[in-house]
N, C-alpha and C positions, 0 to 999 in steps of 0.2 A: 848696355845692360846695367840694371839698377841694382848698387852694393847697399842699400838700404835692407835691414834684416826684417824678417817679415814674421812677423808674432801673434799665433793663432790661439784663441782662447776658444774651445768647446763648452758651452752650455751661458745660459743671460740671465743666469738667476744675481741673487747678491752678490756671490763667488765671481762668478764670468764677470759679472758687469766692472764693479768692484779693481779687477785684475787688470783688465783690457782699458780702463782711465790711467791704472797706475800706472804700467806697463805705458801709454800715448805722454805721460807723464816724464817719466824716467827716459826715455827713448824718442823725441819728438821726431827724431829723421823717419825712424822706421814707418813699417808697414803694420797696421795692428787690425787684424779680421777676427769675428764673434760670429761666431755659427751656433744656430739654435736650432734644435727642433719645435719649437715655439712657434707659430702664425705671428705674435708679437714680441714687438722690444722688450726690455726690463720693466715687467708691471709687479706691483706689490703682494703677493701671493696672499699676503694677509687679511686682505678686501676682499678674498675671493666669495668670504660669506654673504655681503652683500647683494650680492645675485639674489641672493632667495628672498632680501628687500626688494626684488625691484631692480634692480641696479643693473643694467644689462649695457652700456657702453663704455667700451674699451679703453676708452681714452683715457676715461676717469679713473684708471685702473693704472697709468703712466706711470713711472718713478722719473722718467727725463721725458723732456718736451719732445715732440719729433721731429724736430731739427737734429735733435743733441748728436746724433753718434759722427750725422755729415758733419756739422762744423765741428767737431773733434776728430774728425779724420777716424773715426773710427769705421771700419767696414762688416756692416748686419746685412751674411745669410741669416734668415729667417724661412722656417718650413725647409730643412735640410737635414736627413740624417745621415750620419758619420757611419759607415760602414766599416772603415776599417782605417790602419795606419801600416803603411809602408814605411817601414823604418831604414830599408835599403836606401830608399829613392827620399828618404827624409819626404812625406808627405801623405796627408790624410785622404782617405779615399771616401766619397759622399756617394748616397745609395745608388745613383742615376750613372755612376762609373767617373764621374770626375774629379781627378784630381789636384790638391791643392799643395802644392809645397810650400815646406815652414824652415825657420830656424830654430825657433823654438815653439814649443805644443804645452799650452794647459788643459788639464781636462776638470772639469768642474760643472759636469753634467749635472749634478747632485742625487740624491733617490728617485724611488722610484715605488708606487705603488703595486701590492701584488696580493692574489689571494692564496691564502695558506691550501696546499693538498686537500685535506682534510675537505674544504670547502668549495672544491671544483665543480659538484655538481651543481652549485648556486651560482656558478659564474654569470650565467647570463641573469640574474638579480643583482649583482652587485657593479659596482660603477666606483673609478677611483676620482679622489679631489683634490689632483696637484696642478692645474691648471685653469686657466681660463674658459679654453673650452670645454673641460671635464667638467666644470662649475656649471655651466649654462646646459649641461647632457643631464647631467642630475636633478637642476629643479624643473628642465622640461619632463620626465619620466619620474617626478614624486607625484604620486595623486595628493590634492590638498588634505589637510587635516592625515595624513598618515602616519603610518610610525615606521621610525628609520634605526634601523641598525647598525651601528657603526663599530669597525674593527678596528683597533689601535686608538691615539688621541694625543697626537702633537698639539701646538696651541692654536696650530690654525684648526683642527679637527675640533678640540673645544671650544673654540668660538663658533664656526658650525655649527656645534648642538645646542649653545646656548640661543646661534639664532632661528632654527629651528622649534625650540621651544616653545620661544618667543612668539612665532609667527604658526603658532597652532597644533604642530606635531606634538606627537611620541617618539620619545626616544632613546633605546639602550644602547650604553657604551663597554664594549667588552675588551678589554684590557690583557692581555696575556702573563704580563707578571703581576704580583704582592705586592710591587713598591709600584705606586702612580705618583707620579708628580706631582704635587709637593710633598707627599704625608703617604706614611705606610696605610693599606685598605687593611682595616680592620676585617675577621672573619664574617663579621654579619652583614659585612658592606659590597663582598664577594658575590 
């Protein structure tokens, strides 16, 4: 039986990935596994506007080669979600009933998009943009030249709108608070 400790990072964004090098670093005996609910490895989130150029392969989308995780010994479920943690049995439990035991557990899933109550009966128009394939469901379902609505504006949401702008749309950004990043929204700017 292997006394190698086995160290499980949940989610492959910067965090996950980030964690699961330093952690292969720090611990080269050990065991280190990265479970995504992701189709893909650690790709740039911030390219994701791209897509509405054009840009529609994955690859290009990489932060590490794909090779990277094998010759680092690092081990990607991809397309897995974490159902639960059994804390008795020390091990996290994946949708499909199987489970994986750890010694130690990060979770670094990171957010997650959602739409406000208020706006439930538009669910089926609205489409969130935190991933790859969320990217490629959106500018398949924008009619060209349309105008898009967009809720909240992280910098990947603004570069979105800037490149939809760009490439023909309409586009309002509705914001929930008075202070937007960088600079307080004047009343008339509301």
């Amino acid at each position: 039986m292997s006394t190698a400790r086995h160290h499980i990072v949940i989610g492959s964004g910067v965090a996950g990935s980030q964690a699961a090098e330093t952690l292969r670093d720090r611990d080269p005996d050990s065991r280190v596994t990265m479970i995504t609910l992701s189709s893909l490895p650690f790709y740039n989130r911030y390219d994701l506007p791209k897509v509405f150029r054009g840009e529609r392969d994955w690859r290009r989308f990489l932060v590490r080669p794909p090779g990277f995780y094998t010759e680092q010994r690092i081990g990607l479920r991809r397309a897995c979600q974490v159902a639960g943690v059994d804390t008795r049995r020390r091990a996290i439990v994946l949708a499909h009933n199987e489970a994986i035991p750890f010694d130690t557990l990060l979770v670094a899933s990171g957010g997650r998009s959602y739409v406000p109550e208020e706006l439930s009966d538009y669910r089926h128009l609205m489409h969130g943009f935190g991933s790859f394939e969320q990217a490629i469901t959106v500018a398949q379902a924008l009619p060209e030249g349309g105008h898009v609505v967009m809720l909240g504006g992280d910098m990947i949401g603004l570069d979105l709108a800037r490149t939809l702008i760009e490439t023909g749309y309409r586009v309002t950004l509705v914001a929930g608070e008075p202070t937007f990043w960088p600079h307080e929204v004047e009343a008339g700017e509301r």
